[in-house]
N, C-alpha and C positions, 0 to 999 in steps of 0.2 A: 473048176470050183474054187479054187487058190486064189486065182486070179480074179474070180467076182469079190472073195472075202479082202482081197487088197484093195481092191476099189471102192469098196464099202467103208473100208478102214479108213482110205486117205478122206474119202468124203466126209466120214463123220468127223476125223479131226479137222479138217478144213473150218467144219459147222461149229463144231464145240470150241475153236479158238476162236473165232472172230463173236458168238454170241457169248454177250459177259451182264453182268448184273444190268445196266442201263436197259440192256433188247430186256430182259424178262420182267421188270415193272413196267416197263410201257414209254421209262419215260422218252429212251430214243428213237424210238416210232414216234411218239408223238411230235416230239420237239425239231424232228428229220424228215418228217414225210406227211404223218395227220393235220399240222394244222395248218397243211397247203390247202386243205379241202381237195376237192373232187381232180385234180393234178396229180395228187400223191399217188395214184395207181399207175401214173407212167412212168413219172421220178423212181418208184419200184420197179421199174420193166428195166429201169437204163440204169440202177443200181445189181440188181441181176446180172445185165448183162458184162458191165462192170469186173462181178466178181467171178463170172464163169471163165472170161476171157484173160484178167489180168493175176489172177486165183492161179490159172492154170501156167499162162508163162511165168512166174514166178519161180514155182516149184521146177519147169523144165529149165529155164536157166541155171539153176540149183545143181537140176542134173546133170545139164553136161557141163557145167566146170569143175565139176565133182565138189562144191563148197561143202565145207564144214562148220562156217557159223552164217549171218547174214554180213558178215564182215566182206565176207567174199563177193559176195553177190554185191555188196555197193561198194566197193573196188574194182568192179566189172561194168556198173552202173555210172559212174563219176569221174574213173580211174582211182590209181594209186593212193595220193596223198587228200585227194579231196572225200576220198570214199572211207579212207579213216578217221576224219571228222564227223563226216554224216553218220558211221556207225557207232563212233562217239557220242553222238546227240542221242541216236538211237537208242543205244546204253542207258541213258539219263532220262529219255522217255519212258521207257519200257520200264523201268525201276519207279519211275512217277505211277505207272496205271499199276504195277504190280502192289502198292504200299496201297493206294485207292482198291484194288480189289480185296487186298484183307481185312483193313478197316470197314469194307462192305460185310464181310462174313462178321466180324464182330456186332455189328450192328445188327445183322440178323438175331442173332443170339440173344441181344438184352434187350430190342426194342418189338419183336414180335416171339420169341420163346420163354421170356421175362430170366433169361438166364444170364449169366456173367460174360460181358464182351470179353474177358480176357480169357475166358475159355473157349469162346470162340476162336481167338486168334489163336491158340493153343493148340487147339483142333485141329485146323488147316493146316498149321505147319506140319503138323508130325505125319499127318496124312502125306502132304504135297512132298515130303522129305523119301516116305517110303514110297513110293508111286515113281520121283527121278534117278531115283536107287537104280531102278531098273531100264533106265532109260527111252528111246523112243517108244519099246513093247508095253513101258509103262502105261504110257501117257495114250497112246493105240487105243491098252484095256479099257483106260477110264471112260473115254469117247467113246468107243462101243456099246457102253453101259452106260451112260449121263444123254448121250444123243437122243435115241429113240425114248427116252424118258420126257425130253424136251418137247418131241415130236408127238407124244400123246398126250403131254400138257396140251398142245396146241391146237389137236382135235379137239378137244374137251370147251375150249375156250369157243371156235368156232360154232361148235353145234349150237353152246349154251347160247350164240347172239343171235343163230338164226332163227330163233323162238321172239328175238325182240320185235317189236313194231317197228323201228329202224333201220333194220338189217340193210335194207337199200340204199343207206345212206352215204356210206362209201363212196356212189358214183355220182352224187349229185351235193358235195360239201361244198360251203361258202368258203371264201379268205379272202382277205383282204390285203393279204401279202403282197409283194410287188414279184414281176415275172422274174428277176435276176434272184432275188434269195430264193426262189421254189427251185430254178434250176440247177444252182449250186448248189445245195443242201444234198443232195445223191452225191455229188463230186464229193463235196466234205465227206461226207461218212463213208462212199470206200474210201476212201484216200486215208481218212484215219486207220481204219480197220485194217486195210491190208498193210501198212504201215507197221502196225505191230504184229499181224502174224507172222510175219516173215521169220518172226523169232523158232517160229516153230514149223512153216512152209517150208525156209530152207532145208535145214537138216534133214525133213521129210522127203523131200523133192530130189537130195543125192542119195539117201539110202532108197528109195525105189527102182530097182533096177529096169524095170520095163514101163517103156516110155506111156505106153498105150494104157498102163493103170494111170497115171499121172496124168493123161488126158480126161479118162472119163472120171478120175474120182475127184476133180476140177469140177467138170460139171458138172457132175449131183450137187458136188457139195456146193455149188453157189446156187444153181438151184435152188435147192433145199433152203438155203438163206433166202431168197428170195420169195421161194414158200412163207414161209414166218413169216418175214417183214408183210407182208400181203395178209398176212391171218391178224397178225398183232391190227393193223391198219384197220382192217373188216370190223372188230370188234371195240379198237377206240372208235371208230366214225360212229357208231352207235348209239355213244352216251356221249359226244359233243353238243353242246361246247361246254357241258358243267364239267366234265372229268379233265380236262386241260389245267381246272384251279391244283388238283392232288397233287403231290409227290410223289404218289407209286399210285399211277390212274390202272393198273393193271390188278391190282388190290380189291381197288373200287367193285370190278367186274367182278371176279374171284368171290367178292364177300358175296356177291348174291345166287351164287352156286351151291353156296353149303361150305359145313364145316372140313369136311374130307377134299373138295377142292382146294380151300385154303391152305392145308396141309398137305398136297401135294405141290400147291405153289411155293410154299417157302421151299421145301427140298429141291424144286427146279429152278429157284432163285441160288439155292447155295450152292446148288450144281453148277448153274452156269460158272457163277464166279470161280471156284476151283478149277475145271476146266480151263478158263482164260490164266488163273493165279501160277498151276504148275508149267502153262504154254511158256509163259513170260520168264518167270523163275529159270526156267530147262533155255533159251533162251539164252538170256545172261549168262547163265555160268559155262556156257558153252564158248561166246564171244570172251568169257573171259581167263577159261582154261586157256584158248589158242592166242589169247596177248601174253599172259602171266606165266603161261608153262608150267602150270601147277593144275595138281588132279582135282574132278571134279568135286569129289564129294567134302572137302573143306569150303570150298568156292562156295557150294550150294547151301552148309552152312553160316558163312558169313553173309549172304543175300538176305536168308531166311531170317539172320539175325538183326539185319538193318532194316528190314521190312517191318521188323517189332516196333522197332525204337522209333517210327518213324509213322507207325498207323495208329499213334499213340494220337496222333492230330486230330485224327476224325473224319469218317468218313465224307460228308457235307463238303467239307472245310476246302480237302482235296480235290474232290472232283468237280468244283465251281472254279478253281484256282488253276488246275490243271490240263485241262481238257480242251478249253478254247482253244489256248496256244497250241497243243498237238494237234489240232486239227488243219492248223492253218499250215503248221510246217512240212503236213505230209503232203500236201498238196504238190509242193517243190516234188518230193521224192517220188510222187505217182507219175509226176510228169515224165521225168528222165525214166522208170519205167515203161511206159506208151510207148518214146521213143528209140528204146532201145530196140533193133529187131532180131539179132540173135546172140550167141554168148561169143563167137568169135568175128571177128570181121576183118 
């Protein structure tokens, strides 16, 4: 029984880092897989398979060099001196999407609970601060608790489409796209995604002593992502092509649920992003106790403290500016991944 609960565990964190504010409005389903049309159901077989396969070696790479931050594992990946630049970049990425996911939580706060962004931002911190207090067992609980929350947002969603007149639409969507961006678009989004989990894959993937959890809680947990993206999918194909003009086309669907949908949408909008916020945050100050030689819990407040001054920008602002370019740089880093085949050679 130990052993099913650790597999559940790796799987939900696996789920809960890579799904962040974007997957829960819709908008990177949409903008990654829905407006290929009737394609996007494959491009989700081969992103799937993706994170079940590359999800999984990650974390065992992790384990057997016994790594401690993801410093190690791309020093393993590049070598020595090229893999401290790349974890370098990594740093500066990962610090980009961490200030993007709190100025998300702020935003939630003043533009759908009409309450103070800056108590939003307040919020998350003080939360994400006692949550890494505790460490990995932390970050475990959260995921245990925000996952299957996610995952009965995503029933809820599902059933509500298969009442629509549409529901079929999914397998028979138009685009106009050209065949090379529909099949890159899967590549972009693991390659982003697993990109930054590693911040929290790794450490994951050395503290698990037995290899065979790290197998299967790999594949749930891409799975299970690959679940989602496929529900999320089901339910924009539905109300295209008008829900493509929204900003948060997953809103859209949500409003005509009911009020008490709606309200549990936004707690699995805020969920995801904390989830992704403390992965990134834990993360950081882990690659930056093992450069600095300084203990964690200063490190974690100085992150938490430049995250402030820094989500001061705006949500929008960031993640229009930011996110391109990391997409395209993980791409490099997925690759040397693929071809890596084990940790010693």
């Amino acid at each position: 029984m130990k052993k099913i609960e650790k597999t559940i565990q790796v799987a939900f964190t696996y789920i809960g880092t890579v799904v962040g504010a974007g997957f829960a409005t819709g908008q990177e389903i949409l903008q990654f897989f829905t407006r290929y049309g009737a394609a996007a159901a494959v491009t989700i077989a081969l992103a799937t398979f993706l994170f079940i396969w590359l999800g999984t070696k990650l974390m065992l790479l992790a384990h057997d060099i016994g790594a401690k931050s993801y410093e190690d594992l791309n020093k393993l990946l590049f070598g020595e001196r090229v893999g401290r630049w790349i974890s370098f970049f990594t740093m500066i990425v990962l610090f980009g999407v961490t200030t993007v996911m709190l100025a998300g939580a702020g935003s939630i706060f003043s533009e759908h609970l009409h309450l103070s962004y800056q108590l939003g931002l307040w919020l998350t911190l003080a939360l994400t601060y006692v949550v890494i207090s505790r460490g990995m067992d932390g970050i475990l609980a959260v995921n245990a608790v925000v996952v299957p929350l996610m995952l009965l947002f995503t029933v809820f969603i599902v059933d509500g489409t298969l009442e629509s007149p549409n529901a079929g639409h999914w397998l028979e969507l138009p685009t106009d796209q050209r065949t090379g961006k529909i099949w890159l678009a899967p590549l972009l989004y693991t390659a982003f995604n697993l990109a930054m989990t590693q911040a929290v894959l790794v450490p994951l993937g050395s503290a698990i002593k037995d290899r065979s959890v790290i197998v299967y809680g790999g594949l749930l947990g891409g799975a299970g992502i690959g679940l989602m993206l496929l529900a999320g999918h089901f339910a924009l194909s539905a109300q295209m092509p008008g829900i493509a003009r929204f900003e948060i086309p997953m809103g859209t669907i949500v409003h005509q649920l009911g009020r008490e949908m709606q309200l549990l949408f936004l707690l699995v909008i805020f969920a995801e992003i904390f989830t992704t916020f403390i992965a990134d945050v834990y993360g950081l100050a882990l690659q930056l106790e093992q450069r600095l030689h300084i203990r964690q819990k200063p490190i974690v407040i100085c992150i938490l403290a430049l995250c402030y001054a820094v989500s001061q920008i705006g949500f929008s602002t960031l993640l229009s500016t930011l996110y391109p370019i990391f997409g395209c740089i993980s791409l490099f880093w997925l690759g040397f991944l693929v071809i890596r085949r084990k940790a010693i050679e």
